[in-house]
Structures are given as C-alpha cells and as structure tokens.
C-alpha positions in Angstrom: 31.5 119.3 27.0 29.5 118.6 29.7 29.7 114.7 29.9 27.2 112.9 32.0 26.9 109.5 30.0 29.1 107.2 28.0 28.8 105.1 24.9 30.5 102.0 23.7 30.7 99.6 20.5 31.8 96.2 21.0 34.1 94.5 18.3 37.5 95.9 18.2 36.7 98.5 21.0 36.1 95.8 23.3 36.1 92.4 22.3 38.3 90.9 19.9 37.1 88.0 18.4 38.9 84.5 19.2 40.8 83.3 16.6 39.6 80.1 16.7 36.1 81.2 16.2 35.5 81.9 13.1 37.0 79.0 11.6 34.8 76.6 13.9 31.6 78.3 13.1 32.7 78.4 9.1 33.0 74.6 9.4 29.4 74.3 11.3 27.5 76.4 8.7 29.3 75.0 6.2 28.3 71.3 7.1 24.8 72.4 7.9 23.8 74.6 4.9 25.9 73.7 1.6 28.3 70.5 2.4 28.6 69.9 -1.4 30.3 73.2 -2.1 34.3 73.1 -1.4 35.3 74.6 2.3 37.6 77.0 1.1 34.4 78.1 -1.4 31.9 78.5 1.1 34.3 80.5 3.7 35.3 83.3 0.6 31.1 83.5 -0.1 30.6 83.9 3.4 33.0 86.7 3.4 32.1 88.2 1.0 28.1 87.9 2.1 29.8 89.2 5.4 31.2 92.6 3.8 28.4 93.0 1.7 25.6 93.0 4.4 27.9 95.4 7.0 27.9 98.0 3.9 24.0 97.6 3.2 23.8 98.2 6.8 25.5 101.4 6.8 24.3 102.7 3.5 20.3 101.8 4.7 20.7 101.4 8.7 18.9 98.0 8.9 20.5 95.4 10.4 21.4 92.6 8.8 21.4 89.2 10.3 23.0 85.8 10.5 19.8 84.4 8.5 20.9 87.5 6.2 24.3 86.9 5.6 23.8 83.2 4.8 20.8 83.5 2.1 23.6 86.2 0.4 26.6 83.8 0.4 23.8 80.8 -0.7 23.2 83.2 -3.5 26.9 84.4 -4.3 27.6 79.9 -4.3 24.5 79.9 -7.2 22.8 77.3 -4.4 18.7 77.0 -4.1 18.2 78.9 -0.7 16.4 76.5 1.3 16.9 77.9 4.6 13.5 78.8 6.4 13.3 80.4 10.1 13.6 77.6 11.8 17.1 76.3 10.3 18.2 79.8 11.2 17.1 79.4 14.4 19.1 76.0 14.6 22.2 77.5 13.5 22.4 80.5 15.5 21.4 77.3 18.5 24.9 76.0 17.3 27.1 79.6 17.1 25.6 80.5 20.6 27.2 77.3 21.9 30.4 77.6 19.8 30.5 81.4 21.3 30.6 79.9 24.5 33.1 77.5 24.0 35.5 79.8 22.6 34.7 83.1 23.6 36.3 86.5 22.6 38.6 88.4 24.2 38.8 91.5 26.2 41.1 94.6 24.1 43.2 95.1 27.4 43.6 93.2 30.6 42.6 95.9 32.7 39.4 97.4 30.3 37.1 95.9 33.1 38.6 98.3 35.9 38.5 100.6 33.7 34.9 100.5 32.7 34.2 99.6 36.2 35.6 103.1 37.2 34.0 105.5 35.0 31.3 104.0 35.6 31.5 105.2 38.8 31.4 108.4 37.8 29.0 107.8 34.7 26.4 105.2 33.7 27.5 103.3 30.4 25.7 101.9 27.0 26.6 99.4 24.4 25.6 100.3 21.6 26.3 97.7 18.6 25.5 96.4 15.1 25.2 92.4 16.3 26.5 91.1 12.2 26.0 87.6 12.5 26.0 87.2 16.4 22.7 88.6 18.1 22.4 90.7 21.0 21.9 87.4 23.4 25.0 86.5 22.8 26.8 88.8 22.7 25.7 89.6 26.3 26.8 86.3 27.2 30.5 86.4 26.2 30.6 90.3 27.3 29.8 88.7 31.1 32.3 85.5 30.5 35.2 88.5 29.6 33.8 90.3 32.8 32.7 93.6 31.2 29.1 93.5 30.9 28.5 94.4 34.8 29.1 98.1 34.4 26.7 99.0 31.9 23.6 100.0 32.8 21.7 100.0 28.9 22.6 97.3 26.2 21.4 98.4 22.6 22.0 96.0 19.9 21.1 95.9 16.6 19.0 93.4 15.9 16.7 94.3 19.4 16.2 97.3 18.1 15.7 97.1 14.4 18.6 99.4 13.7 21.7 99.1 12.4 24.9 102.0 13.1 25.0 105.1 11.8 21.1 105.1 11.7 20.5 108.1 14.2 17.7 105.4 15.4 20.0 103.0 17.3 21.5 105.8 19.0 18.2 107.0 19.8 17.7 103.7 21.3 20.5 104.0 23.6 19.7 107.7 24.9 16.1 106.7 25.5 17.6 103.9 28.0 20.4 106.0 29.4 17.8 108.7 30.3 15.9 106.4 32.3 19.0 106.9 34.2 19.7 110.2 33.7 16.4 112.4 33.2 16.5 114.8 30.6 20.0 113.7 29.4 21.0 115.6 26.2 22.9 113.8 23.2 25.5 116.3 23.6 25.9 115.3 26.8 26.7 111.7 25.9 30.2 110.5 24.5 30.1 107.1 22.1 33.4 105.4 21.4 34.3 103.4 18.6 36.6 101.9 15.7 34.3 102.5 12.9 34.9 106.4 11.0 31.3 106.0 9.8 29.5 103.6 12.0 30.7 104.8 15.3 32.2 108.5 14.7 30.0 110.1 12.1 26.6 107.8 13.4 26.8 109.2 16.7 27.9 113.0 16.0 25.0 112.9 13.6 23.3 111.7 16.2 24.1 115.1 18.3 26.4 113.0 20.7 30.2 113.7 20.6 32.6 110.6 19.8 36.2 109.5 20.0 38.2 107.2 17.4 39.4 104.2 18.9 42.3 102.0 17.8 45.4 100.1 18.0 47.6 102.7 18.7 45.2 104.7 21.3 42.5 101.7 22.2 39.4 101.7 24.5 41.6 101.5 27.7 43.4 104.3 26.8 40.6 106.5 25.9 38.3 105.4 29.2 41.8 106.8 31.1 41.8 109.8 29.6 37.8 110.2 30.3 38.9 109.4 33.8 41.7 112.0 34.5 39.5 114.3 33.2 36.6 113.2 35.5 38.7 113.0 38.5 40.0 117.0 37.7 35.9 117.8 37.8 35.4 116.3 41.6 32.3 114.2 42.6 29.7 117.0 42.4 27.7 118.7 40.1 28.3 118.3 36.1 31.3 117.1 34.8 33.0 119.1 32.5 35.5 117.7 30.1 37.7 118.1 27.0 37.0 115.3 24.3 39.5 114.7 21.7 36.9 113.9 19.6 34.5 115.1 17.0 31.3 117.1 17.7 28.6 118.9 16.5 
C-alpha cells in the first residue's frame, strides 16, 4: 500500500491504565452517587454497566459516556437515578483530577521515539472510543506520558459523536489528517489497534488498512516495522509499504 498517514487507538495500544486508578475512582463514584449500596456491589454494577455500554457502542456506534455508564449501573443496583448534568459534570471534575494524580502508563518505554519517528515520516491520528474518560482528558495524561506531541489530529469519541467501528469516527479522523495531507485516500491511511472489531474491522470498513496489536507484537513493535519499511522507501515521493494487516 501506499501509506501516507497513520492511525492509533489509545488503551492497550498506548496507554495502560494505572492500577491504582480504577480502584480510586470506584471509591469516588461510589461515595458520591450510591454510598448506601455495599463497595464491592457498586464496583461489580459498574462493571458490568462498563461492559454493557462498550458493546452498545459497537453494536450502534454511539458513544457512550461516563454520565452513561453510571445511570446503567444505578439501574443494574435497583437505585432512583438522580443524577442530572451537573452531578455528571462534578464527577468527571473529580476523575479528571484523580487522572492526573495517577496517570496511565505508556505500552513501552521507548513508544514516544517511536511515534516521534514515524512521525517524521508521516503525520499521526488518535482515534478513540473515550468510555468513561472524555477526550480532555485523555489528552492530558497522553502529554504527562509524553506521547501526545507527535500527533497532528486527535479524534475522540465523545467530540465527535461517534463511537468505533462507526465508519463516522474514522471519517472524523481522515477529514483532519487531510487538512494535512490534501486529497489523502482511506486506503492510504493505516489505523492500529487491540480491538478485532473496534479497531480492525471499523477501520477496514472504513476503507483504511489496519494492523492487530498486542502483547506479544505491541504498538512499539508494529510502529518499528512501519519504520523499516519507511526507511527502505527513502524521503521522497510516496511511500510504499507492506502491512501485515487486513485490507480491503
């Protein structure tokens, strides 16, 4: 393919969340939305809310939200859903700053050279469903981990009203990528991710090409492979590579 931009998710391509995290910000919502219900209650409802709202995302391609997630565990606890905009509002307030405080971690300690390389050669997206932590956010602890600097668009989410594999989100990202690459072609774009559905089949459905990412052969390794490849094509002209990927 002829590969002129470069597509990312976030969680578990980039960032993996800090263990510490989720337990903290269980404990907050907990205490702020349903103190009466047992701790060990309210983090299995949340969960389960959690799962719930990632599939309804897939299956419908609207994103669903932290105000989402926490009227469907209020419902799965049999509570009366009080929570208007402004307690949402409050309680994303108090994950932001619990975000902060314990931040995620990068998936390699050398993913920012990495990034920062091809980059170099390519201009780079994130594109990601934002769950319970928006798109502010997340661009927050992306800089504290040092890997927000080399890309050029940010599509989340819940900024764009879409959720992965809605061709919509990715349509988001190519609309900002060819403000830096006029007349950039989907098949021209690779997206990597550790979602089959989300990530793979969303963006080949998408018409962009896209490449697995896991444990055994994560982001690092991947943006490597992109980069011996790029270096074999030289600095001029289009940049023709082999993905070991799936396409259209």
């Amino acid at each position: 393919m002829i590969l002129r931009a470069a597509s990312f998710d976030i969680w578990l391509t980039l960032l993996r969340s800090n263990p510490e995290f989720k337990a903290a910000r269980n404990r907050m919502l907990h205490h702020q939305t349903a103190p009466d219900v047992a701790p060990e209650a309210f983090a299995h409802a949340l969960r389960a809310a959690d799962v719930q709202a990632d599939r309804l995302s897939e299956r419908t391609g609207v994103d669903q939200d932290l105000g989402d997630r926490l009227h469907a565990a209020l419902r799965l606890l049999g509570k009366n859903d009080t929570l208007g905009a402004d307690d949402v509002a409050t309680l994303r307030a108090g994950q932001h700053a619990l975000a902060v405080e314990l931040p995620p971690v990068a998936l390699g300690a050398d993913l920012a050279e990495h990034l920062t390389a091809l980059a170099a050669h390519v201009p780079l997206a994130i594109t990601s469903n934002t769950g319970m932590i928006p798109g502010a956010t997340m661009r927050v602890v992306l800089e504290s981990a040092g890997l927000l600097a080399p890309f050029a668009v940010h599509t989340f989410s819940d900024e764009v009203g879409a959720a992965k594999p809605d061709p919509r989100i990715f349509g988001a990202t190519l609309d900002g990528l060819r403000d830096v690459v006029p007349g950039l072609r989907p098949c021209e774009v690779v997206h990597l991710g550790d979602n089959p559905v989300a990530d793979v089949t969303g963006a080949v459905d998408a018409g962009m090409a896209a490449m697995l990412v896991d444990a055994e052969r994560p982001a690092t390794a991947v943006v490597a492979e992109l980069l011996t490849a790029l270096a074999a094509t030289g600095t001029e002209g289009d940049h023709f590579v082999a993905v070991a990927g799936r396409q259209r």
